[in-house]
KOLKE-462423 format. One record per residue (C-alpha): x negated, y, z; residue in three letters; chain. Coordinates in pm, 1 decimal, decimal comma, always signed. Last residue first. Example, Ala and Ser with C-alpha at 12.3 -4.5 7.8 and 13.67 -1.06 7.14 Angstrom:
REM KOLKE-462423
[[-1367,0; -106,0; +714,0]; 'Ser'; 'A']
[[-1230,0; -450,0; +780,0]; 'Ala'; 'A']
REM end
This chain:
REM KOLKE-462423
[[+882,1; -1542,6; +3827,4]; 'Unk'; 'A']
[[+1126,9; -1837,4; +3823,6]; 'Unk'; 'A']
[[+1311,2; -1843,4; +3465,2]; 'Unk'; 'A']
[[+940,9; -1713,3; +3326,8]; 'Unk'; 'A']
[[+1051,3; -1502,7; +3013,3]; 'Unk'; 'A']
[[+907,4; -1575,0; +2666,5]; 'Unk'; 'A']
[[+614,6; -1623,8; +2445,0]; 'Unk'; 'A']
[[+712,9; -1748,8; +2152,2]; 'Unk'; 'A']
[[+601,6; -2128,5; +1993,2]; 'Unk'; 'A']
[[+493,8; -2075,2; +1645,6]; 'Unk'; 'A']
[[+716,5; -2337,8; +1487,2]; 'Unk'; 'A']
[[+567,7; -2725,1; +1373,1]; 'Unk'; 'A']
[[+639,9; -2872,2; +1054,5]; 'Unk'; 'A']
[[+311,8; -3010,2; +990,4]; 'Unk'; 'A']
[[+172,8; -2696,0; +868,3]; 'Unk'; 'A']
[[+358,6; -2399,6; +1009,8]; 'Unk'; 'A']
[[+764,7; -2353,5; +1010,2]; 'Unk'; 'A']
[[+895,9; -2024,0; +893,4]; 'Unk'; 'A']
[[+1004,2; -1807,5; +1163,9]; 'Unk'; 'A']
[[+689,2; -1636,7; +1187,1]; 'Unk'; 'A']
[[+625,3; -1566,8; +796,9]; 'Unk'; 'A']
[[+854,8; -1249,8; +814,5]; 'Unk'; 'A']
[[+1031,0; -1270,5; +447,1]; 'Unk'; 'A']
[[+1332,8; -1445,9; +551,9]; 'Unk'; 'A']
[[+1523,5; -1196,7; +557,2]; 'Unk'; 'A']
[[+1899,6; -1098,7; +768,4]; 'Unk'; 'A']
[[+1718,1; -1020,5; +1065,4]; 'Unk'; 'A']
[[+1465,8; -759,7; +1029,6]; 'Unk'; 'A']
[[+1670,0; -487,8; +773,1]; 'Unk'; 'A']
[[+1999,4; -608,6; +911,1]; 'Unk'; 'A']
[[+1952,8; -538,3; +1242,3]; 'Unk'; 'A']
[[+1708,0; -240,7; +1180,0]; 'Unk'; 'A']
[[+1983,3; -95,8; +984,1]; 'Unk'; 'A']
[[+2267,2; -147,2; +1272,2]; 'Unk'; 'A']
[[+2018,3; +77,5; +1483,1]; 'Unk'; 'A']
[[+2040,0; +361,5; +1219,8]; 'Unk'; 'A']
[[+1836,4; +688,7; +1420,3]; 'Unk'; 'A']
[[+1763,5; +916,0; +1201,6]; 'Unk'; 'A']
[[+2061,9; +1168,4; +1306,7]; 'Unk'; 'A']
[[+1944,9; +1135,2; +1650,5]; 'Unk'; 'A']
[[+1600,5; +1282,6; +1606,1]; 'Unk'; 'A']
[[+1720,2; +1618,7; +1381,7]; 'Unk'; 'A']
[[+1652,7; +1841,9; +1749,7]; 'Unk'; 'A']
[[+1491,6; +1646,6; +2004,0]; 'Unk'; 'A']
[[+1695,4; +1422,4; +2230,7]; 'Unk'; 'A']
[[+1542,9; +1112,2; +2099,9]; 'Unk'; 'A']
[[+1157,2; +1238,4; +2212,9]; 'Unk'; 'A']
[[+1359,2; +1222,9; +2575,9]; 'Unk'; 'A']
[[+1558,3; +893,1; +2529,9]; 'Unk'; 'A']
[[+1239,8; +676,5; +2378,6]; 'Unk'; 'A']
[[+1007,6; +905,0; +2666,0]; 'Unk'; 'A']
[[+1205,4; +765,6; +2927,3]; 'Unk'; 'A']
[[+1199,6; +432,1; +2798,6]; 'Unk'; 'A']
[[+852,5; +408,5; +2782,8]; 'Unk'; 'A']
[[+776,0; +529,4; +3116,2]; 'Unk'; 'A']
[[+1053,3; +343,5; +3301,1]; 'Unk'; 'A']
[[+947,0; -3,7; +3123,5]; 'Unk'; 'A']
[[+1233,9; -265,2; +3135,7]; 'Unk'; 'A']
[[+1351,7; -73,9; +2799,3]; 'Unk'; 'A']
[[+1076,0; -140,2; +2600,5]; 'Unk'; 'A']
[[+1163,7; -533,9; +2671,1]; 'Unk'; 'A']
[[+903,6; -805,2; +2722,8]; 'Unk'; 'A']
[[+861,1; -1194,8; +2714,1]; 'Unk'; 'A']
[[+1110,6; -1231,6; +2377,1]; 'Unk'; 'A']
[[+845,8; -1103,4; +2159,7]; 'Unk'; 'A']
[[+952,7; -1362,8; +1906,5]; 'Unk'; 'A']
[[+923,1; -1149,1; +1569,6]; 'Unk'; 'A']
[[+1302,2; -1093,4; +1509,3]; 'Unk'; 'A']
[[+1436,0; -1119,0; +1884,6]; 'Unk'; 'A']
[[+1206,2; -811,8; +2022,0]; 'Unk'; 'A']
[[+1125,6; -684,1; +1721,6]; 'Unk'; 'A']
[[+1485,1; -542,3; +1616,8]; 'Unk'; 'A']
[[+1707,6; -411,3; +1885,9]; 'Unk'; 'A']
[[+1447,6; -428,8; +2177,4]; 'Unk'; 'A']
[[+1161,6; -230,8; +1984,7]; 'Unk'; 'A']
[[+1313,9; -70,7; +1726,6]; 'Unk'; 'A']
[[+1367,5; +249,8; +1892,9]; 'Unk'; 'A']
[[+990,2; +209,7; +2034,8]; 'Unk'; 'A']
[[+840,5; +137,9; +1721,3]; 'Unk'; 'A']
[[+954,3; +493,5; +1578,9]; 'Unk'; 'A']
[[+897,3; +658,0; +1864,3]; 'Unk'; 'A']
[[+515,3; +558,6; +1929,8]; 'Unk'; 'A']
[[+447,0; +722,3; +1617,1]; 'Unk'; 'A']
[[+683,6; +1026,6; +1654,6]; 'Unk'; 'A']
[[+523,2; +1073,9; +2038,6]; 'Unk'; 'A']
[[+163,5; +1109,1; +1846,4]; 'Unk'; 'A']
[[+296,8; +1367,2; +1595,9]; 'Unk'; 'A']
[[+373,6; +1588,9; +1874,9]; 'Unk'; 'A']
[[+598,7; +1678,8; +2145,3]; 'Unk'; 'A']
[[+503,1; +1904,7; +2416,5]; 'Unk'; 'A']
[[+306,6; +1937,1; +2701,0]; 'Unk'; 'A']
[[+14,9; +1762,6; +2588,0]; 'Unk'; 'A']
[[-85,1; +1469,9; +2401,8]; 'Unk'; 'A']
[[+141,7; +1171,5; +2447,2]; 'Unk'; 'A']
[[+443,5; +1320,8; +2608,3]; 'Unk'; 'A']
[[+610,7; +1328,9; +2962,9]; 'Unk'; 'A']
[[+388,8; +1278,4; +3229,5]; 'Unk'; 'A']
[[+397,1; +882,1; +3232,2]; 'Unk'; 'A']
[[+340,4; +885,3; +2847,5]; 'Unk'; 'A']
[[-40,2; +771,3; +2819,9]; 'Unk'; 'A']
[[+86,1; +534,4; +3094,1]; 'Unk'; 'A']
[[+342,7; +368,2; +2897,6]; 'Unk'; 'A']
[[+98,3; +383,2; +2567,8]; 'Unk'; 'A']
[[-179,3; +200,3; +2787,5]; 'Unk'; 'A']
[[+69,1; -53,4; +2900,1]; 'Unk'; 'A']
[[+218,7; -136,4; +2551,1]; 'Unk'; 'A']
[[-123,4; -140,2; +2394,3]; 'Unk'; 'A']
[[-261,9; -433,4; +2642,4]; 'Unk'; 'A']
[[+84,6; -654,9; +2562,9]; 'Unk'; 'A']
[[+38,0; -597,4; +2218,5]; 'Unk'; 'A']
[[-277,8; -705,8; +2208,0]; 'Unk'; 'A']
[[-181,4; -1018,8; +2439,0]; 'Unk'; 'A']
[[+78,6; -1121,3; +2185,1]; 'Unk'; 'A']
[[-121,3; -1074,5; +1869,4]; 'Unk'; 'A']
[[-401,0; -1321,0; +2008,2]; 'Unk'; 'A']
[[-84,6; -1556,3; +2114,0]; 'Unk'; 'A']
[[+70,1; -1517,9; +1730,1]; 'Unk'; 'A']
[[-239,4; -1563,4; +1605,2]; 'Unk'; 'A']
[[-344,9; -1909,0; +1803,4]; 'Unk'; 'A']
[[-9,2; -1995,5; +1744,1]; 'Unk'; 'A']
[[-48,7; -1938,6; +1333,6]; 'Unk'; 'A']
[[+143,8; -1772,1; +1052,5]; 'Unk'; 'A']
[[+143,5; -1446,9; +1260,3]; 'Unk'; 'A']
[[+341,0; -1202,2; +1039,7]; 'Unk'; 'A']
[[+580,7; -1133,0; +1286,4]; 'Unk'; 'A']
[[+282,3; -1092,9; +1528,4]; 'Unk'; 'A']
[[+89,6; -843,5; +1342,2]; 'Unk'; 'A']
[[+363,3; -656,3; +1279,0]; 'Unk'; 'A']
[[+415,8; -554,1; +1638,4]; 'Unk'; 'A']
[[+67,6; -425,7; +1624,2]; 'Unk'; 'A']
[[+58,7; -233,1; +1334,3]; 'Unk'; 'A']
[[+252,9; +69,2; +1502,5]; 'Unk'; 'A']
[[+115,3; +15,0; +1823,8]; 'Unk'; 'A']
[[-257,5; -114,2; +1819,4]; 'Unk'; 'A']
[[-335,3; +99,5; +1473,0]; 'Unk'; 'A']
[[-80,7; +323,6; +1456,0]; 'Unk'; 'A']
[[-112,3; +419,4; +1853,3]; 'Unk'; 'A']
[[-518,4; +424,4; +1817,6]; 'Unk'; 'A']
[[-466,7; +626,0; +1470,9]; 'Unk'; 'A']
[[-267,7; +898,0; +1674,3]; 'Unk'; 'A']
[[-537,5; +887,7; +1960,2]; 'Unk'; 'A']
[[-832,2; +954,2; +1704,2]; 'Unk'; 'A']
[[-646,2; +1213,4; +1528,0]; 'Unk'; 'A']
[[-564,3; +1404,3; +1881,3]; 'Unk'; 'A']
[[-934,1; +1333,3; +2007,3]; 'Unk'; 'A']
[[-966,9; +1690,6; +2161,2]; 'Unk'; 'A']
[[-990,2; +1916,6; +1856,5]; 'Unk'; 'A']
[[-635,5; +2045,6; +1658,5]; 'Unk'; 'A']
[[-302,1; +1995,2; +1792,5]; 'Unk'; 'A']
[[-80,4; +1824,9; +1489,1]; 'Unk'; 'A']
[[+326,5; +1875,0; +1559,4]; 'Unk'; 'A']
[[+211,7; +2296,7; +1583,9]; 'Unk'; 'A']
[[+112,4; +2223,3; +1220,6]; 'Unk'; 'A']
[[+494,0; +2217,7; +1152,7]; 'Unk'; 'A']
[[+608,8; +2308,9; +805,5]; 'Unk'; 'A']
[[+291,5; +2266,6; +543,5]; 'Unk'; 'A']
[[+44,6; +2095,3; +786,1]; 'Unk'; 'A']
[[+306,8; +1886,1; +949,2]; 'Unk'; 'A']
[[+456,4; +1784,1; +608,9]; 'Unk'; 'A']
[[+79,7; +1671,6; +492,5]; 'Unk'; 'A']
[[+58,4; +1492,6; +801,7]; 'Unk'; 'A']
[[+353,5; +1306,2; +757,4]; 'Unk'; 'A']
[[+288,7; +1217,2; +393,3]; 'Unk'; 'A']
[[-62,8; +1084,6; +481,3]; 'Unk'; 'A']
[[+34,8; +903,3; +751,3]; 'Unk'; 'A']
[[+287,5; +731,9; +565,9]; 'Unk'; 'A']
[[+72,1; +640,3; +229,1]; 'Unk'; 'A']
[[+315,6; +594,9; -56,0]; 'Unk'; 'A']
[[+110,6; +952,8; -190,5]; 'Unk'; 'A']
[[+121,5; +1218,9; -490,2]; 'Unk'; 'A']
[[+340,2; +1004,9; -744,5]; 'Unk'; 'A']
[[+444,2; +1123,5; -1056,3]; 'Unk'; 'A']
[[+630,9; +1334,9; -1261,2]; 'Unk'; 'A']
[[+385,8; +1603,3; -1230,2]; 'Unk'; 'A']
[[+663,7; +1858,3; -1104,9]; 'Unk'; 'A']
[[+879,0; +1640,4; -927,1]; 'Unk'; 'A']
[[+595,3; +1485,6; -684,6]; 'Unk'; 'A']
[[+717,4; +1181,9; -556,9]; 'Unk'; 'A']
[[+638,8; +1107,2; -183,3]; 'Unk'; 'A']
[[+729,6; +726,4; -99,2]; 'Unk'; 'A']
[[+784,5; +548,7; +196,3]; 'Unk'; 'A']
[[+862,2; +340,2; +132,7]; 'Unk'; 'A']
[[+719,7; +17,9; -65,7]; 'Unk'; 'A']
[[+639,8; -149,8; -353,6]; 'Unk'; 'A']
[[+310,1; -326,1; -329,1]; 'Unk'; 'A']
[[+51,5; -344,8; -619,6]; 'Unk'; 'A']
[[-39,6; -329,6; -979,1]; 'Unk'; 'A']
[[+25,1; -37,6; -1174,9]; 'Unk'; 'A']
[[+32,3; -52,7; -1562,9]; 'Unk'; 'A']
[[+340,1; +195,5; -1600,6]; 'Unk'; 'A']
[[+192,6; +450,5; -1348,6]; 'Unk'; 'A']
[[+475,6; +704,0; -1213,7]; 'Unk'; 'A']
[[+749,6; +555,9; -1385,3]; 'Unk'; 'A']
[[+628,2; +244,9; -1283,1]; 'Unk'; 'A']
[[+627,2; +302,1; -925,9]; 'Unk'; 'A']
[[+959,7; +466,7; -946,7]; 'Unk'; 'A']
[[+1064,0; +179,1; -1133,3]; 'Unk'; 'A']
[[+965,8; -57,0; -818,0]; 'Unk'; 'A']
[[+1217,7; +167,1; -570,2]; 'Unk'; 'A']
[[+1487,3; -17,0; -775,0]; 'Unk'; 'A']
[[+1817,5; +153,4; -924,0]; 'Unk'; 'A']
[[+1742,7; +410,9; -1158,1]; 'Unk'; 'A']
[[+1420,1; +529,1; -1141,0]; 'Unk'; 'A']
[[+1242,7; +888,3; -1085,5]; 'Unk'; 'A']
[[+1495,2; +1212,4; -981,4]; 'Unk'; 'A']
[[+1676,6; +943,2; -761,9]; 'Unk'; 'A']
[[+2096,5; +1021,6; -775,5]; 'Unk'; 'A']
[[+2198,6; +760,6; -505,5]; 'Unk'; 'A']
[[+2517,0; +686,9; -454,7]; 'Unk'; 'A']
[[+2494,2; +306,7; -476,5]; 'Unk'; 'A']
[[+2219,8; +324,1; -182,5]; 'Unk'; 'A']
[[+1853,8; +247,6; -368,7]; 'Unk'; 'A']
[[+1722,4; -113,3; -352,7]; 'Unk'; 'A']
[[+1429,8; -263,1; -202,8]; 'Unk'; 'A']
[[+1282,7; -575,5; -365,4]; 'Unk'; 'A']
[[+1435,4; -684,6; -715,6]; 'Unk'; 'A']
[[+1524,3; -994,7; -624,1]; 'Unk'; 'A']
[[+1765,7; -799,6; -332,9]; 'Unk'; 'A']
[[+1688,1; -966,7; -2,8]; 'Unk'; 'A']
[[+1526,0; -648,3; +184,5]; 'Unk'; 'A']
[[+1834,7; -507,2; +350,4]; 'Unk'; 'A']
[[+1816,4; -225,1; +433,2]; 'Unk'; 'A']
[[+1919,1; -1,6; +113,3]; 'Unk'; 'A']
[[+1712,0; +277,6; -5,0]; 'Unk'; 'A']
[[+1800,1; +625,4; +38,7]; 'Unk'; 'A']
[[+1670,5; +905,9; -212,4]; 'Unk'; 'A']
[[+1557,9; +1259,2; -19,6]; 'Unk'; 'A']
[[+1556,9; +1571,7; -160,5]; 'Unk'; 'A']
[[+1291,6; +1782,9; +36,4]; 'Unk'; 'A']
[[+1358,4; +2108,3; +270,9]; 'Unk'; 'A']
[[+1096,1; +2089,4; +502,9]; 'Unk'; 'A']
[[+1182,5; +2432,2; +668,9]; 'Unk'; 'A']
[[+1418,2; +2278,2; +921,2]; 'Unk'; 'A']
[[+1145,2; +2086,3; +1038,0]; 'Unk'; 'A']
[[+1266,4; +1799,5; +1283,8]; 'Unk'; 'A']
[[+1500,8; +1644,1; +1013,3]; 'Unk'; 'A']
[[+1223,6; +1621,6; +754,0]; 'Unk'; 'A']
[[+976,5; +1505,6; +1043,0]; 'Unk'; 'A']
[[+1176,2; +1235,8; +1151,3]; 'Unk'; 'A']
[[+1250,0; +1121,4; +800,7]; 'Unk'; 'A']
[[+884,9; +1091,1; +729,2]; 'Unk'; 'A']
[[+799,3; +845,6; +1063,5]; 'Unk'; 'A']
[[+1133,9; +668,5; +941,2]; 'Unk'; 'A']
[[+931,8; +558,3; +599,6]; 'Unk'; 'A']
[[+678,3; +395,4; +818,1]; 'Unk'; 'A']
[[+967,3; +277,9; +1073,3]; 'Unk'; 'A']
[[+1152,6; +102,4; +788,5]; 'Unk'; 'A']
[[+1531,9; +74,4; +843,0]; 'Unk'; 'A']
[[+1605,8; +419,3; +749,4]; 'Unk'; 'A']
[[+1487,9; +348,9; +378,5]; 'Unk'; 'A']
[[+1280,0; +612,8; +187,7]; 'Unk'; 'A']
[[+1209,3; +756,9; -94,4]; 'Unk'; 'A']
[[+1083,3; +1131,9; -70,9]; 'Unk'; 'A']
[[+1135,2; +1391,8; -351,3]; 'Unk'; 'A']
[[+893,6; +1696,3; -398,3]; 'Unk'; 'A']
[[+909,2; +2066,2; -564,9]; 'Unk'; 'A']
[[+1217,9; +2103,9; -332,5]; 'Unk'; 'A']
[[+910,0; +2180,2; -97,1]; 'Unk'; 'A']
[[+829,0; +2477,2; -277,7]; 'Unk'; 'A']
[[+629,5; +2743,5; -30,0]; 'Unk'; 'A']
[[+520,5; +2503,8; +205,8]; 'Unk'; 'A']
[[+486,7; +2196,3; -12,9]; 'Unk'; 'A']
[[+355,0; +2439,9; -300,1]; 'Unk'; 'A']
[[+53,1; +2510,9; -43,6]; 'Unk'; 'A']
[[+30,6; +2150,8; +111,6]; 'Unk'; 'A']
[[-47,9; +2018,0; -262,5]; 'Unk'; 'A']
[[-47,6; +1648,1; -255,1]; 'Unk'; 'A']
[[-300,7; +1482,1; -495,6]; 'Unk'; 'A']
[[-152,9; +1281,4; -806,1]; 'Unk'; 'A']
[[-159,9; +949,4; -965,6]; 'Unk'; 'A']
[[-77,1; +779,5; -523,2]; 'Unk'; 'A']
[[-5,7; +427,7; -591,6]; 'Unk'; 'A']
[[-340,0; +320,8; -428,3]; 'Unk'; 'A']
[[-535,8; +16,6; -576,8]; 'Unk'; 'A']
[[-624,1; -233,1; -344,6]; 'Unk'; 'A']
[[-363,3; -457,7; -477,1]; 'Unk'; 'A']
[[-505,2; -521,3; -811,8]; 'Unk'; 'A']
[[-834,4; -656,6; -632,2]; 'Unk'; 'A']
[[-690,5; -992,2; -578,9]; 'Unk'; 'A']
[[-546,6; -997,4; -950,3]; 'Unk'; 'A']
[[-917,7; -882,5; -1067,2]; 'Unk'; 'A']
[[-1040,5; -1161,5; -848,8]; 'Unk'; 'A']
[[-811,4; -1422,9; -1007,5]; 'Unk'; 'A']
[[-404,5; -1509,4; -976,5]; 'Unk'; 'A']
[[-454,2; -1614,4; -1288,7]; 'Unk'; 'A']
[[-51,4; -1734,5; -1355,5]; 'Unk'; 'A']
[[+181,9; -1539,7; -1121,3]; 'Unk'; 'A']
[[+348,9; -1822,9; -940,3]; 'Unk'; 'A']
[[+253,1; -1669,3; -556,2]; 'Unk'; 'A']
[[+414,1; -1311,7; -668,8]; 'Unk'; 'A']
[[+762,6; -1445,0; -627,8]; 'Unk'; 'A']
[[+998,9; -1164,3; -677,2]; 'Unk'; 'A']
[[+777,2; -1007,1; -947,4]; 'Unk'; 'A']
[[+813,3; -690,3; -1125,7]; 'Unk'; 'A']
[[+571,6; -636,9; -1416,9]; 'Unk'; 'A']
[[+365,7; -335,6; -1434,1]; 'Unk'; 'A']
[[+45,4; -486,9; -1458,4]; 'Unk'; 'A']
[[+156,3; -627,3; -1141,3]; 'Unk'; 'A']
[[+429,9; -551,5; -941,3]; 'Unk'; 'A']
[[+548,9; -664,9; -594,4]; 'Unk'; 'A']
[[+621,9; -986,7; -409,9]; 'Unk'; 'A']
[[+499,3; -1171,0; -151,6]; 'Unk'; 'A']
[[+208,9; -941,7; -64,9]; 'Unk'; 'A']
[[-129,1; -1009,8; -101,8]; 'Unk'; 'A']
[[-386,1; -825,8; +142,0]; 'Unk'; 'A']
[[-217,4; -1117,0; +392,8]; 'Unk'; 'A']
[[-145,7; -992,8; +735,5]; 'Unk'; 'A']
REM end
């Protein structure tokens, strides 16, 4: 995936079409390595004050979904939360609902950005933890905000020792990431080398779930990763980026654990299938249904009719 994205701010400027910004130099390059995050997270007053923070989010996305999950699993996380709307179209990038009240912009996630740093350069995007007090923004970093909200209202969601960071960065990394990989494969060779990684993670993470959850006896930050690719798996990814050889659902293991981790308590009301519809297939901005060089189309992988 391209360290550039196709739109976005820079120097505090919104741009729909970030490919005709003029001096698009090293310093522009380097723009969008900068984190959004002007402030640190403070697990303390996020325990003891979590109406001291605001997320943005947008149902569709499964980064900002990871957060939602854990606000509706932990009763205790009591944060204001500011919907955006699916569909990613809009010129101005991602949208909030009409009745929205956001404690930082009015109408576009981007002026939350700027309110927060009104020279930032960089991507817009949800999830995002706002920090009420500072005015300002303490992380746009999902695994950061999800830990942090484990730490302050569930640390029970993060076991400590025994590889449990290391396996939930293997199931971002291969799982998470993985699926985008492909829709953002502007080549066959990529889109076949993103295809058979997928392929490898899917059976590791259907075994690593065979007994029931990902890291013990009991549900944990790991089983919200895989979760949130897994509910968009066949609804959304499966037709959107081309992975039209394989179904979560045609695996027992995975879709046992999709319909037991969706049983929790809070899981079901963060669930917006329609969303991911809209969110994946109504935009154009997923490079592998554009046509290559030469006018050819990634070819999918897809079922043999005789196998």
């Amino acid at each position: 995936m391209s360290s550039i994205p196709r739109r976005g701010l820079y120097q505090g400027q919104w741009h729909s079409d970030l490919s005709v910004v003029p001096d698009r130099n090293s310093d522009f390059q380097q723009s969008f390595s900068t984190p959004a995050a002007r402030v640190e997270i403070d697990v303390d007053r996020l325990r003891e004050r979590p109406e001291s923070y605001h997320v943005f989010a947008a149902k569709a996305c499964p980064f900002a979904h990871r957060v939602l999950m854990m606000l509706a699993h932990l009763p205790s996380a009591k944060l204001g939360v500011t919907y955006c709307d699916p569909w990613l179209g809009y010129p101005q990038g991602w949208t909030f609902l009409p009745e929205a009240s956001p404690p930082a912009g009015d109408r576009y996630l981007w002026q939350v950005y700027t309110a927060s740093d009104p020279s930032y350069s960089g991507r817009v995007t949800v999830p995002v933890l706002w920090d009420c007090e500072a005015r300002a923004i303490a992380s746009a970093e999902s695994l950061e905000i999800v830990r942090a909200l484990a730490a302050a209202h569930g640390p029970h969601l993060m076991p400590e020792g025994g590889g449990f960071a290391i396996r939930c960065e293997w199931i971002h990394s291969v799982l998470n990431v993985g699926v985008y990989k492909i829709g953002f494969a502007t080549s066959q060779q990529g889109y076949d080398a993103g295809i058979d990684a997928l392929d490898e993670a899917l059976d590791e993470v259907s075994e690593l779930v065979s007994d029931g959850y990902a890291y013990g006896d009991s549900p944990t930050l790991a089983d919200l990763l895989i979760f949130a690719t897994g509910i968009r798996f066949d609804a959304a990814y499966q037709g959107a980026f081309q992975i039209l050889h394989r179904r979560w659902s045609d695996d027992p293991n995975l879709q046992a654990h999709l319909k037991r981790f969706a049983a929790l308590p809070g899981i079901a009301e963060t669930i917006a299938v329609d969303d991911y519809r809209i969110h994946y297939f109504d935009e154009a901005g997923f490079p592998i249904r554009h046509p290559m060089e030469g006018g050819h189309y990634i070819v999918p992988h897809s079922p043999d009719p005789l196998a």
